[in-house]
PASETOR-30010 format. One record per residue (C-alpha): x, y, z; residue in three letters. Coordinates in nm, 2 decimals. Layout:
BEGIN
+--------+--------+--------+--------+
|     xx |     yy |     zz | residu |
+--------+--------+--------+--------+
|      X |      Y |      Z |    ALA |
...
+--------+--------+--------+--------+
//
This chain:
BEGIN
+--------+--------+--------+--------+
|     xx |     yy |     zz | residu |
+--------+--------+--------+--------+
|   4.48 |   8.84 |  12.05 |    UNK |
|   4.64 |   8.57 |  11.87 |    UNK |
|   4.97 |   8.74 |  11.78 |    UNK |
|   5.18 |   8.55 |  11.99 |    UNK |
|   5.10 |   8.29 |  11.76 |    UNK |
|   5.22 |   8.44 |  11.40 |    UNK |
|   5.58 |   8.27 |  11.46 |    UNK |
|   5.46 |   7.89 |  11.45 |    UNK |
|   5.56 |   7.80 |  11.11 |    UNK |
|   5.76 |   8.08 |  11.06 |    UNK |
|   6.06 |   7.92 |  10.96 |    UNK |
|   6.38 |   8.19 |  11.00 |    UNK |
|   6.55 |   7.96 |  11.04 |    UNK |
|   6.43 |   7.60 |  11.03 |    UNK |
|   6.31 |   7.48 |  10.74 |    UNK |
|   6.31 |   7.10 |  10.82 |    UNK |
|   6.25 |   6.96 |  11.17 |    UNK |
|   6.33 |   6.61 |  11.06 |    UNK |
|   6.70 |   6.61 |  11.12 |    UNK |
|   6.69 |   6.67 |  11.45 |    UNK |
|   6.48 |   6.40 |  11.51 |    UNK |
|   6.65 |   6.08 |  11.70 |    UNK |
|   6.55 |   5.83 |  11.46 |    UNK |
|   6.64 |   6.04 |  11.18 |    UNK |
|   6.92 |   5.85 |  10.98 |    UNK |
|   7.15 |   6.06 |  10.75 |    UNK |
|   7.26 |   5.91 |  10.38 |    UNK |
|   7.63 |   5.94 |  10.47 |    UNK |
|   7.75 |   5.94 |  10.85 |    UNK |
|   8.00 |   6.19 |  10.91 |    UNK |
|   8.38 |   6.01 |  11.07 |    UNK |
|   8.25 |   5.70 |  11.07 |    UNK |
|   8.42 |   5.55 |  10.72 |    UNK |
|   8.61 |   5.30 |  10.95 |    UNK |
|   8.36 |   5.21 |  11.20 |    UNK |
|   8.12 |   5.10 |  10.88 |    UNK |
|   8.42 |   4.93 |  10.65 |    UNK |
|   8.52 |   4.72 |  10.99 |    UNK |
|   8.13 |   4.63 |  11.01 |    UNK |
|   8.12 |   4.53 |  10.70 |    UNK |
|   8.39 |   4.28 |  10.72 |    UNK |
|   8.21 |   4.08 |  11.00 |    UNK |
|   7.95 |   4.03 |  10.74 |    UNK |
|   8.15 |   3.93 |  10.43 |    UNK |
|   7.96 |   3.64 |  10.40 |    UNK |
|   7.55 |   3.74 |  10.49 |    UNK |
|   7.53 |   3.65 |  10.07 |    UNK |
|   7.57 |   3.31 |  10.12 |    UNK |
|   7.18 |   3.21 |  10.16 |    UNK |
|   7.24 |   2.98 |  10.46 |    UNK |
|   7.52 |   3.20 |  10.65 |    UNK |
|   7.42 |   3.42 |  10.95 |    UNK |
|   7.67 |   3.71 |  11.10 |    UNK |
|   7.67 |   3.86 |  11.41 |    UNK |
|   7.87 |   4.15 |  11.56 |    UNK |
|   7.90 |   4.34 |  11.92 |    UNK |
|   7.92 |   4.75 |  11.97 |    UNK |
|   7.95 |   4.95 |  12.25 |    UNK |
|   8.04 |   5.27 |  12.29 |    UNK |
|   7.97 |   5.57 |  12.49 |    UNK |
|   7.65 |   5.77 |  12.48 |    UNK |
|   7.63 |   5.95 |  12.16 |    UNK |
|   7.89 |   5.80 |  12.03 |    UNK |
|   7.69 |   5.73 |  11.70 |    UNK |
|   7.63 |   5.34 |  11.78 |    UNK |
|   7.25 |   5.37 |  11.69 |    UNK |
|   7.29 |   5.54 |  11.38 |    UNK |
|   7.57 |   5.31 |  11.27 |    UNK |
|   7.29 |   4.99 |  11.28 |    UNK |
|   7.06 |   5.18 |  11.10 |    UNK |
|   7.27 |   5.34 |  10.78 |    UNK |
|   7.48 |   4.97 |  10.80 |    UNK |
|   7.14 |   4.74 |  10.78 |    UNK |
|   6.93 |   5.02 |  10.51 |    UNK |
|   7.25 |   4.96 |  10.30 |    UNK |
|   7.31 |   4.62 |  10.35 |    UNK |
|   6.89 |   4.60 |  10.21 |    UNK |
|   7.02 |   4.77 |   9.90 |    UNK |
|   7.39 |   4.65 |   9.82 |    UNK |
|   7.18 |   4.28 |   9.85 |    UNK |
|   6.89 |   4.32 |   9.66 |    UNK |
|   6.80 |   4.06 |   9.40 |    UNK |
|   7.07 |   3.86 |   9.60 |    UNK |
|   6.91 |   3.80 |   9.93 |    UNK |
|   6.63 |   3.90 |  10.05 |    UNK |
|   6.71 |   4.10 |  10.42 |    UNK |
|   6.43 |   4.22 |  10.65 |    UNK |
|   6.55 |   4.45 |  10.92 |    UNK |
|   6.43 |   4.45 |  11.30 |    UNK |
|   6.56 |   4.72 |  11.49 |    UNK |
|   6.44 |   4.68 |  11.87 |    UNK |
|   6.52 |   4.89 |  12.14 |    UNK |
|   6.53 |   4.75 |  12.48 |    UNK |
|   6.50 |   5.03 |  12.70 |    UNK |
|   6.16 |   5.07 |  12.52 |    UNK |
|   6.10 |   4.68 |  12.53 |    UNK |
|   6.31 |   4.54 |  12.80 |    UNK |
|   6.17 |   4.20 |  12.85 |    UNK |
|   6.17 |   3.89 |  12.63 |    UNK |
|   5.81 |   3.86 |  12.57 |    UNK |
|   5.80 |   4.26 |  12.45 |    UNK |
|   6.14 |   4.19 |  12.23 |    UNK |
|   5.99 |   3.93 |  12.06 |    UNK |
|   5.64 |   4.07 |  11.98 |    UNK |
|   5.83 |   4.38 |  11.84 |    UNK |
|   6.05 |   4.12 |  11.59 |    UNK |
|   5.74 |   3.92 |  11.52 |    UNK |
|   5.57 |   4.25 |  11.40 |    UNK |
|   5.78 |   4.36 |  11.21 |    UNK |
|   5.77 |   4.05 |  11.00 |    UNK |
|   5.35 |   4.05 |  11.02 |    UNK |
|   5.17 |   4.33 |  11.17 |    UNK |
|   4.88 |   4.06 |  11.22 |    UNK |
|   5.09 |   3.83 |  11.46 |    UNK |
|   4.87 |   3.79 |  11.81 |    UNK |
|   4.98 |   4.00 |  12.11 |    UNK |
|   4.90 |   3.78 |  12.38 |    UNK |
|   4.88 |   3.33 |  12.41 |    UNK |
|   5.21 |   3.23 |  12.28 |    UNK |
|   5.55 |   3.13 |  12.45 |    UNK |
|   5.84 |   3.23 |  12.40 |    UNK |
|   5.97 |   2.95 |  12.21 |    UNK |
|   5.62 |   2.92 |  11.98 |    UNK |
|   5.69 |   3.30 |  11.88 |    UNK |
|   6.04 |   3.22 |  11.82 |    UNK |
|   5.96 |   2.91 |  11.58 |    UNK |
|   5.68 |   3.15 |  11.44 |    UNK |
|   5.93 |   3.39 |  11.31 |    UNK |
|   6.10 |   3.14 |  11.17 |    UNK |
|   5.86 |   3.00 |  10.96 |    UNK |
|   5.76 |   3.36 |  10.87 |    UNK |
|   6.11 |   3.42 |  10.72 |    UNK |
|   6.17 |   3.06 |  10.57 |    UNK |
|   5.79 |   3.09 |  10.40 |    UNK |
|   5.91 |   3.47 |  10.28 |    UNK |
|   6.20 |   3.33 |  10.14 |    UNK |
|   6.39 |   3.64 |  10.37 |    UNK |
|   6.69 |   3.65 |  10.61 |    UNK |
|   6.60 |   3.86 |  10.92 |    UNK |
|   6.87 |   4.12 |  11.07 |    UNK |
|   6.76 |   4.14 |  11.39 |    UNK |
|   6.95 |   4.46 |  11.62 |    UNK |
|   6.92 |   4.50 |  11.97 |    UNK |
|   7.00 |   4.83 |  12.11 |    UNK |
|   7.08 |   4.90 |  12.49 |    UNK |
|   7.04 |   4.48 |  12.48 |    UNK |
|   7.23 |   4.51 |  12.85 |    UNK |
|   6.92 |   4.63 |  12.98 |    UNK |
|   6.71 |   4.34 |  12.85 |    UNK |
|   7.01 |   4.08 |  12.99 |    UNK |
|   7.02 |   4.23 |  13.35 |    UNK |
|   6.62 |   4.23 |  13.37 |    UNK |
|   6.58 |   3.84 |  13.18 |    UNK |
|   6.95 |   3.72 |  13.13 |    UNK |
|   7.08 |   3.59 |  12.84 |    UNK |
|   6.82 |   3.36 |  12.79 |    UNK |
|   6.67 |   3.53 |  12.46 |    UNK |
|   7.01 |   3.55 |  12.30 |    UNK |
|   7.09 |   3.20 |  12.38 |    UNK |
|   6.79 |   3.09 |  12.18 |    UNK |
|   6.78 |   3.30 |  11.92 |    UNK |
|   7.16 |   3.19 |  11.84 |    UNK |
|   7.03 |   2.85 |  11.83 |    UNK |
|   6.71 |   2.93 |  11.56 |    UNK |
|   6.82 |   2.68 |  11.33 |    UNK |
|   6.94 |   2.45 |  11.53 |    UNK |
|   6.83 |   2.06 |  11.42 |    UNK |
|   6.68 |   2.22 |  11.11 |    UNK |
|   6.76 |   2.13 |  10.74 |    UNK |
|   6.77 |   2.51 |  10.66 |    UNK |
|   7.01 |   2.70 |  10.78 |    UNK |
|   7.08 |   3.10 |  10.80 |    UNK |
|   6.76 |   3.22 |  10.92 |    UNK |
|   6.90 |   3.54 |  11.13 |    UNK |
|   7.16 |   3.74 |  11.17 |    UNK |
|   7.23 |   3.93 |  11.49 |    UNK |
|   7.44 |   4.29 |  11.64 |    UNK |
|   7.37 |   4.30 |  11.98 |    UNK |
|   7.47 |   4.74 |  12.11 |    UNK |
|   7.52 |   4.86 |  12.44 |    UNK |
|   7.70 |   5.14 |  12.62 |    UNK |
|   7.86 |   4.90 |  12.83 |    UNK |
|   8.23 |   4.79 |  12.74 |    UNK |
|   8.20 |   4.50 |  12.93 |    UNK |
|   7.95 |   4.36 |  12.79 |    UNK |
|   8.07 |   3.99 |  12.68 |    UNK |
|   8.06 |   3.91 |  13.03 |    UNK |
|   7.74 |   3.96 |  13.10 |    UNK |
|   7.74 |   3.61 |  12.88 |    UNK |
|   7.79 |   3.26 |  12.94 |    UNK |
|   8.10 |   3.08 |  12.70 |    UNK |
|   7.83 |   2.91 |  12.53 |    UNK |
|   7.66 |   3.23 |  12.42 |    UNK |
|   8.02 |   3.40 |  12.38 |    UNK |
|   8.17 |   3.12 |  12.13 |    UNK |
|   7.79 |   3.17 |  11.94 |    UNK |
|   7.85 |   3.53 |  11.93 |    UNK |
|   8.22 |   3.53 |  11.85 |    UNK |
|   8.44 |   3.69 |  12.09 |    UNK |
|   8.64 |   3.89 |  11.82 |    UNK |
|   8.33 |   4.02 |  11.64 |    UNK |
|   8.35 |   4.34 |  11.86 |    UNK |
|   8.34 |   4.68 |  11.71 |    UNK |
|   8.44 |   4.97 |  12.02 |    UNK |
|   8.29 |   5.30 |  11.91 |    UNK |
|   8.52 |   5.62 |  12.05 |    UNK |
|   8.34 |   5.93 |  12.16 |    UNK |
|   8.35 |   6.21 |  11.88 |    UNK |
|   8.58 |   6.44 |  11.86 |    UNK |
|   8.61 |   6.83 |  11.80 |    UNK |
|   8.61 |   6.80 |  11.43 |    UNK |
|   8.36 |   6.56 |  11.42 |    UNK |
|   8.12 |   6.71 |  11.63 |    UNK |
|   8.14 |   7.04 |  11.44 |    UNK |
|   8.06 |   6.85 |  11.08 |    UNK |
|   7.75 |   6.66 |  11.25 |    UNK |
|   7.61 |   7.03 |  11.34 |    UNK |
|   7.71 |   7.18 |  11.00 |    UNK |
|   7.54 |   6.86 |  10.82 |    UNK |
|   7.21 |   6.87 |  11.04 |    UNK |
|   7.20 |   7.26 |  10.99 |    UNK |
|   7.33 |   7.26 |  10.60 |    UNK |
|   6.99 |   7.02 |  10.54 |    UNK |
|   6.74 |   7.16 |  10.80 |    UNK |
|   6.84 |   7.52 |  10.79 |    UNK |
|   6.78 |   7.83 |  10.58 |    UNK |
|   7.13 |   7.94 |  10.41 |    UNK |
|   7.34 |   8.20 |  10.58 |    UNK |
|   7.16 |   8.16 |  10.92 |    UNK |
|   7.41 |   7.97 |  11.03 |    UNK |
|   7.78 |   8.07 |  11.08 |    UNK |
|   8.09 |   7.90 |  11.12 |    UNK |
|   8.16 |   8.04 |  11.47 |    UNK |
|   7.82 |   7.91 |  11.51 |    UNK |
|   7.92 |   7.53 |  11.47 |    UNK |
|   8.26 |   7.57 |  11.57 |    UNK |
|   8.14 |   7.68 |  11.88 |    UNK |
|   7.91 |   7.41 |  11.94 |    UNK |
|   8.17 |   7.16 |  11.85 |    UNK |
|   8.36 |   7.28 |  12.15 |    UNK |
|   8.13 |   7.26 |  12.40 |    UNK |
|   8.07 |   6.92 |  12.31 |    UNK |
|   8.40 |   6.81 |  12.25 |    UNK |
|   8.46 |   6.73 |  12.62 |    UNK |
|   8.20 |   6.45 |  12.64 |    UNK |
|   8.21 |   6.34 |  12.25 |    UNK |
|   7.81 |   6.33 |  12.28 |    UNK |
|   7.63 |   6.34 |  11.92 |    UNK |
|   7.37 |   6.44 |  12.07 |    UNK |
|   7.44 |   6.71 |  12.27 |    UNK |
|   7.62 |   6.86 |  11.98 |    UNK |
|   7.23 |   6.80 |  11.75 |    UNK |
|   7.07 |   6.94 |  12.11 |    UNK |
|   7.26 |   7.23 |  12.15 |    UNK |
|   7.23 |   7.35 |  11.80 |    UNK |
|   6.82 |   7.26 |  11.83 |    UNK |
|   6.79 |   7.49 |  12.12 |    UNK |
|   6.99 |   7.75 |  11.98 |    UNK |
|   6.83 |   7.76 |  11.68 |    UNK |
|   6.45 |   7.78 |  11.88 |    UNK |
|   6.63 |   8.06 |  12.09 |    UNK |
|   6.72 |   8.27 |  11.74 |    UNK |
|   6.36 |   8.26 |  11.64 |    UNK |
|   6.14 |   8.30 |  11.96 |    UNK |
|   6.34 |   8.64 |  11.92 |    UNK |
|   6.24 |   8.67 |  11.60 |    UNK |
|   6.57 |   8.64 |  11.40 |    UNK |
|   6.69 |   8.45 |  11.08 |    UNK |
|   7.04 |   8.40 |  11.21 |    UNK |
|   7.16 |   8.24 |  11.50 |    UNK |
|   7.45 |   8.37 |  11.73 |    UNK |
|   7.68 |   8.28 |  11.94 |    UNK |
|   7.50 |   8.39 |  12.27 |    UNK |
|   7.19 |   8.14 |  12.16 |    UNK |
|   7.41 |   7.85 |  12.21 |    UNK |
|   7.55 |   7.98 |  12.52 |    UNK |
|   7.21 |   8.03 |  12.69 |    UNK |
|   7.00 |   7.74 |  12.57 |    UNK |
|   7.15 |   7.44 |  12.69 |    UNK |
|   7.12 |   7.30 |  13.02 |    UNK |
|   7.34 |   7.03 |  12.99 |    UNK |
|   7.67 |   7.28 |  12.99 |    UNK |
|   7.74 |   7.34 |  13.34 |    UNK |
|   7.68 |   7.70 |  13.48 |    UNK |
|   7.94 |   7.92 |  13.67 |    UNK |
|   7.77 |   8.22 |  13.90 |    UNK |
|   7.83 |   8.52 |  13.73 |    UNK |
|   7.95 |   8.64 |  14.07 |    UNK |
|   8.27 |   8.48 |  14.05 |    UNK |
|   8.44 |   8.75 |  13.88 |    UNK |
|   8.34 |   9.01 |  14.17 |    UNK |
|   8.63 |   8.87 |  14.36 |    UNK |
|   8.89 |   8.89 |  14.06 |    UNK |
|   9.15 |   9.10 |  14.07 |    UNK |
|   9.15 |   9.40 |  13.86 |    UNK |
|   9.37 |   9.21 |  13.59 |    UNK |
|   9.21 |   8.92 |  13.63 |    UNK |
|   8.89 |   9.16 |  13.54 |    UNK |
|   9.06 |   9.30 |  13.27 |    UNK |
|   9.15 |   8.98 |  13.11 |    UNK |
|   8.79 |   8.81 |  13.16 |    UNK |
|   8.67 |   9.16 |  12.97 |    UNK |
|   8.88 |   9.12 |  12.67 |    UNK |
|   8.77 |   8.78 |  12.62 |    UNK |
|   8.43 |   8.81 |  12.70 |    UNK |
|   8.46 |   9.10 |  12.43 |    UNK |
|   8.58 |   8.87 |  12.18 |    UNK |
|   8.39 |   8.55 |  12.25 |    UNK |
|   8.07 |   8.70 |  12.22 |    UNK |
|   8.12 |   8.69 |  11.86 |    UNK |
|   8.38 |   8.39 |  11.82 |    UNK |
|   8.41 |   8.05 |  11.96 |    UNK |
|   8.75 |   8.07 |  12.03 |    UNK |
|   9.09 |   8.29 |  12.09 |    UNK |
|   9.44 |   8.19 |  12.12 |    UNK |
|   9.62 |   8.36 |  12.35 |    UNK |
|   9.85 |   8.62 |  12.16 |    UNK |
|   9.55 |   8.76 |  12.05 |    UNK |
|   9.39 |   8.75 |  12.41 |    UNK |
|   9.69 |   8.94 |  12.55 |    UNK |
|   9.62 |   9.19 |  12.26 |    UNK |
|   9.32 |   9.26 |  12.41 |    UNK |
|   9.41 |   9.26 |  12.73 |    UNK |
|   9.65 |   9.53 |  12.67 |    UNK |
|   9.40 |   9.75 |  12.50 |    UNK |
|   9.12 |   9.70 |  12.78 |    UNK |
|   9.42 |   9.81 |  13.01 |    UNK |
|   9.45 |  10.13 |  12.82 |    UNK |
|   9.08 |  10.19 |  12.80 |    UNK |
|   9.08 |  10.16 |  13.20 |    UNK |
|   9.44 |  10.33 |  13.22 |    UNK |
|   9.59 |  10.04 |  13.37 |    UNK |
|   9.97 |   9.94 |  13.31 |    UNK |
|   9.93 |   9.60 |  13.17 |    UNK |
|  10.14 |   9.34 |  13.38 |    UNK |
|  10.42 |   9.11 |  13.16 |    UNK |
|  10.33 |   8.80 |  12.93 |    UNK |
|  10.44 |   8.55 |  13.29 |    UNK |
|  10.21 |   8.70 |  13.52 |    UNK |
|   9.95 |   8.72 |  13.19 |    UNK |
|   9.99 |   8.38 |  13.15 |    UNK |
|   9.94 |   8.31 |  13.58 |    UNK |
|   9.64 |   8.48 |  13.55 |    UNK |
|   9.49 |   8.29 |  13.24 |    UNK |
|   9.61 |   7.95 |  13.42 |    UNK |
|   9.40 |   8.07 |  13.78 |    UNK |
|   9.07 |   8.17 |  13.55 |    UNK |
|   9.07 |   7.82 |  13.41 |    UNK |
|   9.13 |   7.63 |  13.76 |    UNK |
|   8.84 |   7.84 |  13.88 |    UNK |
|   8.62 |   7.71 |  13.56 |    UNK |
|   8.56 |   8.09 |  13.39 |    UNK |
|   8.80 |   7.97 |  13.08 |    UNK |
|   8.85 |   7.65 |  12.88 |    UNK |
|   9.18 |   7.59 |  12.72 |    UNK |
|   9.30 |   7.36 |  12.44 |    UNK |
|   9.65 |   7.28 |  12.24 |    UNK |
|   9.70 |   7.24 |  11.87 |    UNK |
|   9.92 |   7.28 |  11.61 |    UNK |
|   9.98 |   7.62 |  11.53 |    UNK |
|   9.93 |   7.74 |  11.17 |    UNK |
|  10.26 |   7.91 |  11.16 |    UNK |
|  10.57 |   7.71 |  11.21 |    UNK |
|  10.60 |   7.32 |  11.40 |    UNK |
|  10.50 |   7.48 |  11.70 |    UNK |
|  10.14 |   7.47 |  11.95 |    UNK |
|   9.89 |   7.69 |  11.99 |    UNK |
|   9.69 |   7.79 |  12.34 |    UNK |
|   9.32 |   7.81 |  12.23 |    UNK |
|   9.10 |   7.97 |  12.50 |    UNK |
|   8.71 |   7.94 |  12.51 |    UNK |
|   8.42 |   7.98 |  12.72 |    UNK |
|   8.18 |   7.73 |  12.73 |    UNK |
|   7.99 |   7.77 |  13.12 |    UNK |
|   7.89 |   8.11 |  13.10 |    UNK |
|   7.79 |   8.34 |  12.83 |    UNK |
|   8.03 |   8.60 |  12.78 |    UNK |
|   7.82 |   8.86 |  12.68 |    UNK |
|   7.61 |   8.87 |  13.04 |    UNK |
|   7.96 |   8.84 |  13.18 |    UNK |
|   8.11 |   9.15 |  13.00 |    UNK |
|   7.82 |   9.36 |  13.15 |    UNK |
|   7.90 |   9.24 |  13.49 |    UNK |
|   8.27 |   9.35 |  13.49 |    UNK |
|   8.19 |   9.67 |  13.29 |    UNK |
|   8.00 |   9.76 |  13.61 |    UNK |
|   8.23 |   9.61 |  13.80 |    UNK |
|   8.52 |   9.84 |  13.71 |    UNK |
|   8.38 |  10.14 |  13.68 |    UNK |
|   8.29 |  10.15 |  14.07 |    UNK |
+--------+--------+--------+--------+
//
């Protein structure tokens, strides 16, 4: 009776869950050299024992701003050890949203004993200091979505906590990066907080793009996944249908799902059509949309469909090739490379096909790329199979 449950721990394909995980941090992040090095350079001077740094991100969702705080302040614990002693707070303030919740997480992390409850704002504030000057340790405190904590409190939190030291003998007690998704974040701020922060320390993360997205998938799946059970076309594929937002993590998410959708059918390999199917972030197209096609325009959608049931992509010689033979195989004269062309440009303006330009790997010229990223093709195929032969 239990035999629906023999493929819970199965593994085909997954091997390691942990990767997929959001607060799973690789050892290397994939395209973001830059991002780190200019980082880096706002904090040339955290070794001095009474220096503090503080920096600014934003950046679009899934543009990698999170993981950036986190592989920036593990290494920054390492590359000073023996040097300065760092202790990393990491608090997110959709989770914790007010001051008194953002503080209690940061005094935690310093001493999992500190009360809960019967201490302001500013006694908790000068209790973490204390806590780091008594630890000899130099606290890198990050805020993450902090615009959410600003619009609900204002600035208030960030004004004092810039101001930590202020009137002391020691100096250098934190150091602060404040990330949001909003680019217009410094306004949010008073000058006072803005001259504090430093109005040049911003670092503007872009979306990801193509390339990018695909080496995030193959990286996740290289270290979480069985070898060989996942292709090429595979990432490639995913990296498309992300590519248009630049999202991370819909590029992680798509490749989760697909890989669940491979083994709740019991296979070690995941294909093309699992991707296609299992997210429901990709926008769908009705499947009857292609009853009102013309007969080329049928014939066209076939060959691709055909095509991209295996691969991520075609460029467009070859999808006229195939148009051409899917002509034959329904005796149709095929109509020239123009009206070809018309019809490829009407299936994307009716959302069926995606198209992209790049540099063509023969010559200086570019290269039409066609995909199909609302729909899966295969389902699609069946429909105009049946279609055509009424």
């Amino acid at each position: 009776m239990s035999g629906y449950l023999d493929r819970i721990g199965a593994g085909k394909v997954l091997v390691d869950r942990e990767p997929f995980s959001f607060d799973w941090t690789p050892d290397k992040l994939v395209g973001r050299d830059d991002e780190l090095t200019e980082l880096a350079s706002l904090f040339t001077h955290i070794e001095n024992q009474n220096s503090s740094c503080r920096a600014v991100i934003t950046g679009p969702v899934g543009s990698g701003k999170t993981v950036l705080t986190r592989r920036f302040g593990h290494d920054l614990l390492n590359h000073l050890e023996g040097r300065r002693k760092i202790t990393l707070a990491h608090v997110n303030c959709r989770n914790h949203p007010s001051t008194s919740q953002v503080l209690q997480q940061i005094a935690v992390t310093l001493d999992s004993r500190h009360p809960e409850r019967g201490l302001s704002s500013g006694e908790i504030i000068q209790s973490i200091r204390r806590n780091l000057i008594s630890h000899n340790s130099h606290l890198l405190l990050i805020l993450d979505e902090v615009d959410l904590l600003i619009r609900r409190d204002n600035s208030d939190l960030i004004y004092k906590l810039l101001r930590i030291d202020e009137g002391q003998d020691k100096q250098g007690s934190l150091s602060m990066i404040l990330v949001s998704q909003d680019s217009m974040l410094l306004k949010l701020f008073e000058p006072a907080i803005i001259s504090r922060l430093g109005a040049s320390n911003i670092l503007i993360m872009k979306p990801y793009d193509k390339n990018g997205l695909i080496q995030i998938a193959r990286q996740r799946a290289e270290i979480a996944c069985r070898n060989g059970s996942i292709s090429e076309e595979v990432l490639e594929k995913i990296g498309i249908m992300a590519a248009e937002s630049g999202d991370a993590r819909l590029a992680i998410e798509l490749l989760d799902s697909s890989i669940r959708r491979a083994e709740s059918a019991g296979r070690g390999e995941v294909l093309i059509e699992d991707i296609e199917q299992s997210s429901a972030r990709v926008a769908a197209v009705e499947p009857s949309q292609v009853d009102k096609l013309s007969k080329d325009q049928k014939l066209i959608m076939l060959g691709l469909c055909r095509r991209l049931k295996k691969e991520a992509e075609i460029n467009t010689g070859d999808a006229e090739k195939l148009y051409r033979i899917v002509c034959e195989e329904y005796e149709t004269k095929p109509k020239s490379y123009t009206t070809f062309w018309k019809h490829l440009k009407f299936l994307e303006n009716q959302g069926l096909i995606e198209t992209r330009s790049d540099k063509s790997n023969v010559g200086r010229g570019r290269t039409q790329y066609i995909s199909m990223n609302n729909i899966a093709p295969a389902n699609l195929a069946n429909r105009i199979e049946k279609e055509l032969q009424r």
